[in-house]
N, C-alpha and C positions, 0 to 999 in steps of 0.2 A: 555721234549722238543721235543723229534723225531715223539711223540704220538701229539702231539700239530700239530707239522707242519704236520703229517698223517692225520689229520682232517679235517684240513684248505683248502687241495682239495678236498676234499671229499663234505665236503660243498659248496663249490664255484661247484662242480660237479650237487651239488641236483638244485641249486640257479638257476645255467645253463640252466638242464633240465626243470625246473618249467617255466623259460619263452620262453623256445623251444616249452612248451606245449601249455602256451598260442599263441602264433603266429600259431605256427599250428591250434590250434581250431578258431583263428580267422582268417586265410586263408581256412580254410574248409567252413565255413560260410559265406563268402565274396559275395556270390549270393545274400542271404539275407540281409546281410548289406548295399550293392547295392543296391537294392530293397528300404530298409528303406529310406537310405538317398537321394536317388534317388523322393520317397516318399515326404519328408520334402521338398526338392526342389520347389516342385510343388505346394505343400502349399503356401510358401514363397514366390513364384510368384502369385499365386491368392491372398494373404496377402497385397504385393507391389503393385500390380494392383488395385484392391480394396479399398484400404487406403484412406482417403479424403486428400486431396491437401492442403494445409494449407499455408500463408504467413506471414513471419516476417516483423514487423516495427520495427523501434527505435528509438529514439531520447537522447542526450546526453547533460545536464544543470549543471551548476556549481554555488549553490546559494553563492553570493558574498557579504561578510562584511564589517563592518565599519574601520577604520585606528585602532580607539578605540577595538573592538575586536580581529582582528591581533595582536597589542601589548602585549594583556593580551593573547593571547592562547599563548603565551612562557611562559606563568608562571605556576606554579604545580597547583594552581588551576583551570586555564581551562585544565590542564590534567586529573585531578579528575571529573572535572562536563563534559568534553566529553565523560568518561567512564558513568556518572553516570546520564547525561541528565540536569542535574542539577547544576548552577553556585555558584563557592562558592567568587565569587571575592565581592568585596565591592563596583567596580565601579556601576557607578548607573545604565550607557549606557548599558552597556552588560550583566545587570543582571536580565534587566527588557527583552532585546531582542534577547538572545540567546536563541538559540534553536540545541539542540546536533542531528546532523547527524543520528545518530544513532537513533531517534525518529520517522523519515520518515518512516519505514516498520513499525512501528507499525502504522502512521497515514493510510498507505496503507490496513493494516489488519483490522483497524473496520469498522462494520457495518454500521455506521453512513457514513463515506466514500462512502461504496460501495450504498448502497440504494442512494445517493445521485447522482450517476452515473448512475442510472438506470434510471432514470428522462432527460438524457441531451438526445440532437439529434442528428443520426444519417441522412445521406443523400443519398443513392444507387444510382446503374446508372442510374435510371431511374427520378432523378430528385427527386423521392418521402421521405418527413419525413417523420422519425419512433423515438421512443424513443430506448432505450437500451434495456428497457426490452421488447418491442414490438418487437423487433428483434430475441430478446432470446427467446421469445416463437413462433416467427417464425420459429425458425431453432428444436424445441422439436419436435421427432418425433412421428406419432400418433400411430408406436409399440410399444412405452416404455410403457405396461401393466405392474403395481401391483396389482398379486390380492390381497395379504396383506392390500395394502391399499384402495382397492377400498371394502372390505369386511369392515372396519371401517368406511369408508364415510358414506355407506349406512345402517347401523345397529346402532354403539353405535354414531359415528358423527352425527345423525341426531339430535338423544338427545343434543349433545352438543354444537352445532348449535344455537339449539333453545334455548337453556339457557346462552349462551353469547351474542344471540341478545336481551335479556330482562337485560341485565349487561348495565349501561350505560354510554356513550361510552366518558365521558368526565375522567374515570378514567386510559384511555391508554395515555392519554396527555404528562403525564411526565414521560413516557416509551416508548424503546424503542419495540414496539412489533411489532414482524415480522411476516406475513402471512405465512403457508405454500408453498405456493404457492412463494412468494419473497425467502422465503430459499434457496430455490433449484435454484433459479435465482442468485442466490448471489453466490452460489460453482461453477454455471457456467459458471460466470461473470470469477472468481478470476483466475480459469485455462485457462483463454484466457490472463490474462496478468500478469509481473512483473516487482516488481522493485527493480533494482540490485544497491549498493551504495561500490563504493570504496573509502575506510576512508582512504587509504594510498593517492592517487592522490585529494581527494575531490571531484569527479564528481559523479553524479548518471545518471544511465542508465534506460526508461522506455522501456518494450516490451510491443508487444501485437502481436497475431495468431489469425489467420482469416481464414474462408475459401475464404473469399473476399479481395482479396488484397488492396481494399478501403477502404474496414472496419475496415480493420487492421492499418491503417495510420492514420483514424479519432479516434478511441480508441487511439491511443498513445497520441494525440494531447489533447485529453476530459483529460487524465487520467493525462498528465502533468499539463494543467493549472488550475487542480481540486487540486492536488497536491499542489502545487505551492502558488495559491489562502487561502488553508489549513495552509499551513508554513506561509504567511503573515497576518494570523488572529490572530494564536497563540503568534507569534513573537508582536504583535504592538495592541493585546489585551488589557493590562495592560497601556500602554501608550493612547489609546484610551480612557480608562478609567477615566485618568489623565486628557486628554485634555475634554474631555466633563464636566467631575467636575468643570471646572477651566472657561468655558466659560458659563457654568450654573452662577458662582459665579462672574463672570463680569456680565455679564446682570443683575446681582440684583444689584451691587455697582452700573451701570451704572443708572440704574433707581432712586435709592437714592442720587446723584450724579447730576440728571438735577433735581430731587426734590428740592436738597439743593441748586443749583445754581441757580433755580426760585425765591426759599423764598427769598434770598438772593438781588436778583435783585427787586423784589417789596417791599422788605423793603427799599431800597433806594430811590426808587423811587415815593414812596410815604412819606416820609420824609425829603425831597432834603433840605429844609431851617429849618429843626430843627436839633440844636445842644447839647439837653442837656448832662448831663451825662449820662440820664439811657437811653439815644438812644443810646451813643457811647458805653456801655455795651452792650447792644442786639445789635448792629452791631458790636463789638468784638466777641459775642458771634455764630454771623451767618457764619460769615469769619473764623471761628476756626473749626468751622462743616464742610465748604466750603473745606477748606484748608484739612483736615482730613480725607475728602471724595474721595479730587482730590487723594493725597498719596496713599490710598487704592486702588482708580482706575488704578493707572499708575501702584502700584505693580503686581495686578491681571493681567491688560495689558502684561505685562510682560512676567509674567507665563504664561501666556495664548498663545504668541506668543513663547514662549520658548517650550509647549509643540507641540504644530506645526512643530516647526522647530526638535524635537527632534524625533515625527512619524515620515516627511518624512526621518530623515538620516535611521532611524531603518526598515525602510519598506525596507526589503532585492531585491536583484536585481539579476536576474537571468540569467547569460550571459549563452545561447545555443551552444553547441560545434560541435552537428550533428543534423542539422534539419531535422524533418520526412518527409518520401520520400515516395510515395506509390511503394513496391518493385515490380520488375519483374521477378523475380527466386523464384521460393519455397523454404521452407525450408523445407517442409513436404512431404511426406514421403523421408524417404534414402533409396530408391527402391535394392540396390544394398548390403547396409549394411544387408537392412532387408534379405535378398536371403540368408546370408550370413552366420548370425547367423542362419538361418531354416536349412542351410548344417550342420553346426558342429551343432548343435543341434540334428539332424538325427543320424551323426556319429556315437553320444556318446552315444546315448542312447541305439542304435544297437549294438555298442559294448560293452556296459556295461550289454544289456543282454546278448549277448550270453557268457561273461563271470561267468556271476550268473548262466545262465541253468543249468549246469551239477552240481556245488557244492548244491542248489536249490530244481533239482530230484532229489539228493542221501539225502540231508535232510530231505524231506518229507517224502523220503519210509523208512528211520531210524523212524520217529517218527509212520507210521503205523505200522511199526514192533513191 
């Protein structure tokens, strides 16, 4: 027991000294560490200074459903097909026109999206259109050298070139294929904007960063009604479908239809004072076709106007919560944050070396010993 507590300061003795020593060797070095982070500073400030300027936009949209969808998202299975993108209900409405929340960033993430965005217009101050991707390779600059790849261009690319311009060109049709050139367009696209979706409130959020606070307002705007435009293809696809089948298959009843109600009429009419039997058989028989024909018209009508009316309730609506604004404050750089971290970055580094020097020399000259 007395050997136990004779230890205990003893130790708490060593523990003591060990960080006496470090403070002292780190007040002995304090010139240097000074120096360092004194160093980093001044990085930090040429770093902040430096930085390109960048602007946020936003805008805020809340796609709004049908009475019919509300009702059924309290049931377990639009709990299961919002997790799973996929409806499991049996109503017809919302089975054919949901579309899970949760599907937006992927529609954000394909390529077929973004190439599609590279096509629309922008506007600058100067009054002048450009496309998207005319802009993006506006803003590439002409240091970005690879000689990696400028050593393929011009050696095995040539060959390759040539032998994909003799490939003919009707077999990229039903692919998507990307130039090089649109690749590198598309990564540069993507880090200029995003899109944030809150599944608790329902709203989704679009950004976008600019070094032009113009540009950054007209991308939000492109990127939402691209967006937007997306969700009501997919949603009211299927019913599209519907209605074009249904208006195909009226215009053919309709046509057989004044067919039947012509024969109909000129058999009359050219038999007005004969009454035998076998006319009132073939005018039974013309009025049974007539009648037969109208029925199938009026059904088709029907459908036809039911699927109408059943596109626009499904064509979702998109009430805006924060319309884009071209901002006036940067968002880019945080001049001061950045300073910030270049200090404690300096610090630690400074003093994590002069913590290692001495354990460090005496390792090294152990191992030439």
């Amino acid at each position: 027991m007395n050997e136990n507590m004779t230890n205990s300061p003893n130790n708490f003795e060593e523990d003591s000294i060990d960080i006496i020593a470090l403070i002292k060797n780190i007040w002995g070095e304090r010139k240097f560490i000074i120096k360092i982070t004194v160093s980093f500073f001044i990085i930090g400030c040429i770093v902040a200074l430096r930085s390109p300027i960048k602007y946020t936009s936003q805008t805020t949209f809340v796609p709004q459903v049908s009475d019919d969808q509300m009702s059924n998202s309290s049931s377990l299975g639009a709990l299961a097909s919002s997790l799973s993108g996929i409806n499991l209900s049996t109503n017809e409405v919302t089975s054919d026109s949901y579309l899970s929340p949760l599907l937006y960033t992927n529609i954000i993430d394909s390529e077929e999206f973004s190439l599609d965005l590279l096509t629309k217009e922008l506007i600058n101050l100067n009054s002048e259109k450009l496309t998207i991707k005319e802009y993006l390779l506006s803003k590439e600059s002409s240091f970005n050298f690879d000689p990696i790849g400028f050593i393929k261009k011009y050696t095995i690319g040539l060959f390759l070139n040539n032998e994909i311009s003799e490939v003919n060109s009707d077999i990229f049709k039903n692919y998507n294929f990307i130039s090089e050139e649109d690749y590198y367009l598309l990564y540069s696209l993507r880090e200029k904007f995003s899109v944030e979706l809150n599944e608790k409130e329902g709203f989704i959020n679009v950004l976008a960063v600019d070094e032009d606070a113009f540009i950054s307002s007209q991308l939000v705007e492109l990127i939402t009604k691209s967006l937007q435009s997306k969700i009501i293809d997919i949603r009211t696809d299927k019913v599209k479908g519907r209605l074009e089948f249904s208006k195909k298959q009226y215009e053919i009843k309709q046509a057989e239809f004044d067919l039947s109600q012509k024969k109909l009429a000129e058999f009359k009419d050219s038999n007005k004072s004969i009454s035998t039997a076998r006319f009132m058989s073939e005018l039974q028989k013309l009025e049974s076709e007539y009648q037969l024909q109208q029925n199938i018209l009026f059904t088709l009508a029907s459908e036809y106007n039911n699927n109408k009316i059943k596109l626009n309730k499904d064509t979702p609506i998109f009430s805006v919560i924060d319309e884009v604004s071209v901002p006036n404050k940067r968002s880019e750089p945080k001049r001061g944050q950045l300073i910030i971290i270049y200090v404690f970055l300096g610090l630690v580094l400074s003093v994590g070396f002069v913590l290692v020097k001495a354990p460090l020399k005496k390792l090294i000259k152990e191992i030439k010993d």
